[in-house]
C-alpha positions in Angstrom: 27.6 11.2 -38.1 25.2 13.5 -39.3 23.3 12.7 -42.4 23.2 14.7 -45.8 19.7 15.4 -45.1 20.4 16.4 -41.8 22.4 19.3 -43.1 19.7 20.1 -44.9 17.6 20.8 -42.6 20.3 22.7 -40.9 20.7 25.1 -43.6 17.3 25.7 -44.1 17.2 26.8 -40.5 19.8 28.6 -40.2 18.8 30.6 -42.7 15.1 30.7 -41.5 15.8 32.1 -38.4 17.8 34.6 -38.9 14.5 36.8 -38.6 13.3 35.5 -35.7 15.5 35.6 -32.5 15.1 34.1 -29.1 19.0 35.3 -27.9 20.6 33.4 -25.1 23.1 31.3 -24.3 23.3 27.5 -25.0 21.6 25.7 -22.4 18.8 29.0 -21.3 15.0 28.3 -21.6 13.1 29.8 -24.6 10.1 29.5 -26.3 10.0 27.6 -30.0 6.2 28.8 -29.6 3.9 30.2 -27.0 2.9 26.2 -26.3 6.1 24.5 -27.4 8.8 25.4 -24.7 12.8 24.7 -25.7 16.3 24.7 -25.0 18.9 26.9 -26.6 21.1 24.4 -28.1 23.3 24.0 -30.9 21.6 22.8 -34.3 23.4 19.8 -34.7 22.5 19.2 -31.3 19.0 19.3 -31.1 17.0 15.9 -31.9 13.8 17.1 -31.5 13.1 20.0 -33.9 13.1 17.2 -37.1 9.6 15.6 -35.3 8.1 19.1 -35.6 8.8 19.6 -38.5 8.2 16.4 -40.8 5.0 16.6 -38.4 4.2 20.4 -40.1 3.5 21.3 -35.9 6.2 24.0 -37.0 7.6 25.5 -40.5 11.1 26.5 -40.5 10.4 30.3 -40.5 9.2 29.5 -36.7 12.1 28.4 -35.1 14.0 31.1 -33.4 17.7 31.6 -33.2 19.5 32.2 -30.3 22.3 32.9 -31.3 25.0 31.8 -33.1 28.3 29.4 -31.7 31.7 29.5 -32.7 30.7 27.4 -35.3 27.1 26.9 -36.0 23.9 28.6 -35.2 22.3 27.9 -31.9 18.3 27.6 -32.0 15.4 27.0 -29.6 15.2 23.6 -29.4 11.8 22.0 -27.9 12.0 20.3 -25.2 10.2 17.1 -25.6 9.6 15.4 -29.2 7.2 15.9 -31.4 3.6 14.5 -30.8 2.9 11.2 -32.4 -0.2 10.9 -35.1 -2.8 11.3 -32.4 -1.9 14.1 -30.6 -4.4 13.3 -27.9 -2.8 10.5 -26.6 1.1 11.4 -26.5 2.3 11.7 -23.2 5.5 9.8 -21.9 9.0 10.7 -23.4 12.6 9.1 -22.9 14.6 10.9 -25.0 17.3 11.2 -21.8 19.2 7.9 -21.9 20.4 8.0 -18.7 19.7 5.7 -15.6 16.7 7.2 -13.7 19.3 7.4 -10.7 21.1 10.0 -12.3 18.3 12.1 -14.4 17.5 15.9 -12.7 14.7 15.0 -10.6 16.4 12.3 -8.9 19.5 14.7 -8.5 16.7 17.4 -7.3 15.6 14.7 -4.7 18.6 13.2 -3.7 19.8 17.4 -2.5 16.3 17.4 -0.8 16.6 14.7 1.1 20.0 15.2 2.2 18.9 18.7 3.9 18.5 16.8 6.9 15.1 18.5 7.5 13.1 17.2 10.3 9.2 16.7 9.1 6.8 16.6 11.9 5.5 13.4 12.8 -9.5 18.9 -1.5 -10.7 16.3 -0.1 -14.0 14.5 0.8 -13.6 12.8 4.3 -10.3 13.8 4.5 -8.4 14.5 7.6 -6.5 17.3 8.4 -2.7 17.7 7.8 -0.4 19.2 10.7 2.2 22.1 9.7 5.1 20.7 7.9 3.9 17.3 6.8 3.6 18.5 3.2 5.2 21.4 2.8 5.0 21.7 -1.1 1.9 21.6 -1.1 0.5 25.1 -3.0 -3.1 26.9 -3.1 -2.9 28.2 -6.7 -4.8 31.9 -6.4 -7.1 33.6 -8.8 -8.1 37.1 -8.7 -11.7 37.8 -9.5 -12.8 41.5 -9.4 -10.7 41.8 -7.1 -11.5 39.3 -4.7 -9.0 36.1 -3.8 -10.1 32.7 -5.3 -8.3 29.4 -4.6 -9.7 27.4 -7.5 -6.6 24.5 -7.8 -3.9 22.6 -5.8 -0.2 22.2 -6.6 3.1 21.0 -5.8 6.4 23.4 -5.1 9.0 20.5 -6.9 11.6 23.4 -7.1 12.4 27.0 -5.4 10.6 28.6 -8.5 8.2 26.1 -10.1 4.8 24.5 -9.1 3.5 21.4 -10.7 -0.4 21.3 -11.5 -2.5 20.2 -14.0 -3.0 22.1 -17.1 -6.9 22.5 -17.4 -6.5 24.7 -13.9 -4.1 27.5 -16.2 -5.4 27.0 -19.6 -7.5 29.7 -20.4 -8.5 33.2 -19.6 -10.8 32.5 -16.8 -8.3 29.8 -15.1 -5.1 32.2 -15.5 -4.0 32.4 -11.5 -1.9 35.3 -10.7 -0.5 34.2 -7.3 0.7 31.0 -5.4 0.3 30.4 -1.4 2.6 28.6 0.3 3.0 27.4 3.8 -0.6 27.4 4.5 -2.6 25.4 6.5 -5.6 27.2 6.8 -6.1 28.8 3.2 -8.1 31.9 4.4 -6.6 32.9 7.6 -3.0 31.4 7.0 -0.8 31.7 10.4 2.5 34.1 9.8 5.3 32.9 7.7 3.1 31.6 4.3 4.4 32.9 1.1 2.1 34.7 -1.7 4.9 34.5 -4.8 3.1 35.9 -7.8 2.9 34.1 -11.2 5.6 34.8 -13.8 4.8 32.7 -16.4 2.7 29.3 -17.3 4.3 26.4 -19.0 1.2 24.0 -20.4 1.9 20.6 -22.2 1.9 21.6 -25.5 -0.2 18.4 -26.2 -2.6 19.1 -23.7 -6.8 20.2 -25.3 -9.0 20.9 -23.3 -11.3 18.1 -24.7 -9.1 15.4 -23.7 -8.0 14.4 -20.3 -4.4 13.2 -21.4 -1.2 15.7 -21.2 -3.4 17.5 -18.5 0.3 19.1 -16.8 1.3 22.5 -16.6 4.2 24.2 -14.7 3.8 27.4 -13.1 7.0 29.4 -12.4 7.0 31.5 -9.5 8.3 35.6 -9.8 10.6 34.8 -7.3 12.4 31.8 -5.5 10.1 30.3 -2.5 12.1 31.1 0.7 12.7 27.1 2.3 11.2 27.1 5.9 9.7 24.2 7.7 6.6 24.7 6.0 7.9 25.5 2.7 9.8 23.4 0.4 9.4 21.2 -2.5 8.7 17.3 -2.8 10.5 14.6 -5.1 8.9 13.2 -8.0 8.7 9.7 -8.7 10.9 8.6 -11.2 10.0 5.1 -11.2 8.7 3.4 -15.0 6.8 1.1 -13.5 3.8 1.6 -10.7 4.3 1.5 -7.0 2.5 -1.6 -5.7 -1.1 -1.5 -5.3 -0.8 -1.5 -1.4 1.3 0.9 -0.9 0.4 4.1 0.7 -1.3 6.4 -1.4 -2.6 10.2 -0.1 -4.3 13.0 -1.7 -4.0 16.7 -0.4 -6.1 19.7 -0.7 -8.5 22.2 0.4 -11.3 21.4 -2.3 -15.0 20.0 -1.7 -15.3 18.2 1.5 -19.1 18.2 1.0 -21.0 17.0 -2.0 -24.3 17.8 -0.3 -23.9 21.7 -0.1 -20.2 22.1 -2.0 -18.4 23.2 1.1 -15.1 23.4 0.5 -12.5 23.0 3.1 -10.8 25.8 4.6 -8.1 23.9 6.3 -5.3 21.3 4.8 -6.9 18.0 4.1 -5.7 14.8 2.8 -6.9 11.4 2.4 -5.8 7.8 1.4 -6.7 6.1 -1.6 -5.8 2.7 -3.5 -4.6 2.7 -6.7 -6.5 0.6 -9.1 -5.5 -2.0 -11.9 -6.0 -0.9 -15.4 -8.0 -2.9 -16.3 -10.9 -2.1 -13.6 -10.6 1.3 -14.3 -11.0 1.1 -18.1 -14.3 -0.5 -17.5 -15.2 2.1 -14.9 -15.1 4.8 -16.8 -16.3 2.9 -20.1 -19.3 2.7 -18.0 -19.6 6.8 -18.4 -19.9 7.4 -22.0 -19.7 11.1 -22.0 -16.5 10.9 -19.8 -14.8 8.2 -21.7 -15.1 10.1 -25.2 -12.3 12.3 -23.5 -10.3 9.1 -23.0 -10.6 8.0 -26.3 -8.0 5.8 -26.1 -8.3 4.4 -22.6 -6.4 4.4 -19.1 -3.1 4.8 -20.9 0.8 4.5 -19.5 0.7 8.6 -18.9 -2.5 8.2 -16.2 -3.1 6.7 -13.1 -6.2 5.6 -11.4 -7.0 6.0 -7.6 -10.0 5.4 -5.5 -11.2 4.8 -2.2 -13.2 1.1 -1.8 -15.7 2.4 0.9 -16.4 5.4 -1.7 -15.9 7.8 1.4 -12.9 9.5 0.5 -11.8 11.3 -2.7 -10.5 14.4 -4.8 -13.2 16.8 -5.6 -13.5 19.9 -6.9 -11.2 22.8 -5.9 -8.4 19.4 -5.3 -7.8 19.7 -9.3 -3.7 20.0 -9.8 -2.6 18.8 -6.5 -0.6 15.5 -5.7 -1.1 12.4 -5.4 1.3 11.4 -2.8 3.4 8.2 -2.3 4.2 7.9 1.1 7.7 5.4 1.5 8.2 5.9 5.2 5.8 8.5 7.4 7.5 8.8 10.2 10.4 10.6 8.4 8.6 12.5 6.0 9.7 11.0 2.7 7.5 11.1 0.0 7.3 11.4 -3.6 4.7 12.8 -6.1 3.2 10.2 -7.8 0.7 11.8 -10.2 -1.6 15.5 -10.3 -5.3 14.9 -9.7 -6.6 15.5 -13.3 -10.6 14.4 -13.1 -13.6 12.4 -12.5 -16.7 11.2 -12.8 -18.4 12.7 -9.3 -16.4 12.7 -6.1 -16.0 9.3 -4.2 -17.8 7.4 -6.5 -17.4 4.3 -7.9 -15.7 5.1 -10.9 -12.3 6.0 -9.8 -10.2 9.5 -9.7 -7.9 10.1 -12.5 -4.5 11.3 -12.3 -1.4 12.6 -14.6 1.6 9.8 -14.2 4.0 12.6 -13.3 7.0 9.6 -14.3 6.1 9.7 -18.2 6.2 13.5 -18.1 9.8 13.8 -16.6 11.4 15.0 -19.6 8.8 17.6 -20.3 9.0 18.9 -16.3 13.4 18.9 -16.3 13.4 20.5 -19.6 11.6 23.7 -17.8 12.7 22.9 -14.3 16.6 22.5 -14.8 17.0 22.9 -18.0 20.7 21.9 -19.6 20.2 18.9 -16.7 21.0 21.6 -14.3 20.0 20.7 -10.4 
């Protein structure tokens, strides 16, 4: 049942919104505000909205209708719930009580895997990766008077959508226009890649760009990415809990392979890692003061720490937004994307890499993805 007060607070919107429209059916994306994405839903229906507004993230004026049912109004519902008290350090939602078998982007995987595709058997001493290995793996471009810039990494995790990190799309300077796909070699790409431009940018709406938590953004592509060999997206990993600490961890890009003179790589690399307790990497990085003040609250459920032991190998610069891979069986390509290099302190140093937990941001990724749990 709902409750008196929840009526309220139905009225009031309903008769807030009228004003402000965002039409389309039940279950199409819309925007409650330019950093809040939503879900046309029915009033009634939408658990979320109450969050934003006890929280004053939103007044009732701002919530715009879509549309009205057979019997009650149908608003732009966010997506994910409200932040908690510190904004800074909300990050994982479960709001979908469902088992994680049957949530969207298991759905999503389960179809991708069951194409029957046969894989072929930024990085700092990284090695190179052969055509087809990862074939979600995006070059997100830039356009600087005119000249081509590949500035950040991302995963294709749908036809239309790339997964990054947010600090690579947050800001005037950082806004790409294009994504590459089915590229190798990022400057002289052999035929069949894909330039798709940008049609809009989805960034946590908890994300600042003096914290390192919430650091996700979704790009959606113009068009749909043609699947080829070389193109087509990865699974994400849906698990609660971390993957053991020996399993087989990779990250891809084409950033700095060269601290000495910034190099960056022209070419596909990737390079495994280890995954490192929580506890060792809290007192890694509360070894760097400045960088820990953006972590104010510590390694937290929503991030992930990575490294390499010999300090050889790492993400650097220009790897920002790709995956951090979880590699279940090699030989037949399957893989999951396990987090989205965020930061660091240096490139292969002791302190390790940090990465977005791409599990406690499922609900914020299906919402845009396949919204209405649509696969």
């Amino acid at each position: 049942m709902i409750s008196a007060r929840r009526y309220y607070l139905l009225g009031l919107l309903m008769l807030a919104t009228s004003a402000q429209l965002a039409i389309g059916d039940e279950g199409d994306r819309c925007q409650v505000t330019v950093n809040i994405p939503g879900i046309c839903r029915a009033s009634s229906a939408c658990e979320n909205i109450e969050g934003y507004l006890r929280a004053g993230e939103i007044s009732t004026s701002q919530v715009p209708s879509c549309g009205f049912g057979s019997r009650e109004e149908i608003i732009c519902c966010p997506n994910v719930p409200c932040c908690s008290t510190d904004t800074t350090t909300s990050n994982s939602t479960s709001r979908v009580n469902v088992p994680d078998s049957e949530r969207p982007a298991a759905l999503a995987c389960a179809k991708i895997r069951s194409g029957g595709k046969s894989i072929t058997p930024h990085i700092l001493g990284g090695l190179p990766v052969d055509e087809g290995v990862y074939p979600h793996m995006a070059a997100i471009g830039y356009n600087t008077f005119g000249t081509e810039d590949f500035r950040c990494g991302g995963s294709l995790i749908a036809s239309r959508f790339v997964l990054t990190a947010a600090h690579c799309v947050n800001s005037a300077s950082t806004t790409p226009t294009f994504v590459r796909l089915g590229a190798i070699s990022i400057e002289n790409p052999k035929p069949g890649y894909q330039d798709i431009d940008v049609l809009d940018i989805q960034i946590h709406p908890n994300y600042t760009s003096s914290s390192k938590y919430n650091d996700i953004a979704i790009i959606e592509l113009a068009e749909d990415a043609k699947m080829t060999d070389n193109v087509g997206p990865a699974c994400l990993y849906t698990e609660r809990t971390s993957p053991p600490l020996d399993s087989n961890i990779y990250v891809a890009g084409w950033g700095v392979m060269n601290v000495t003179n910034r190099a960056r790589s022209k070419i596909l690399l990737r390079a495994r890692l280890d995954l490192v307790p929580v506890d060792k990497c809290n007192a890694s990085f509360a070894e760097q003061s400045s960088t820990f003040r953006a972590i104010k609250q510590g390694i937290i459920d929503s991030l992930l720490c990575a490294a390499d032991r010999k300090q050889e190998k790492d993400a650097c610069q220009g790897d920002s937004g790709g995956p951090l891979i979880l590699e279940t069986n090699e030989a037949d390509g399957i893989f999951s994307i396990l987090g989205v290099i965020s930061s660091g302190f240096g490139c292969a140093t002791k302190t390790p890499g940090l990465y977005t937990r791409v599990s406690s941001f499922l609900d914020y990724i299906e919402g845009i993805v396949w919204p209405g749990n649509r696969v």
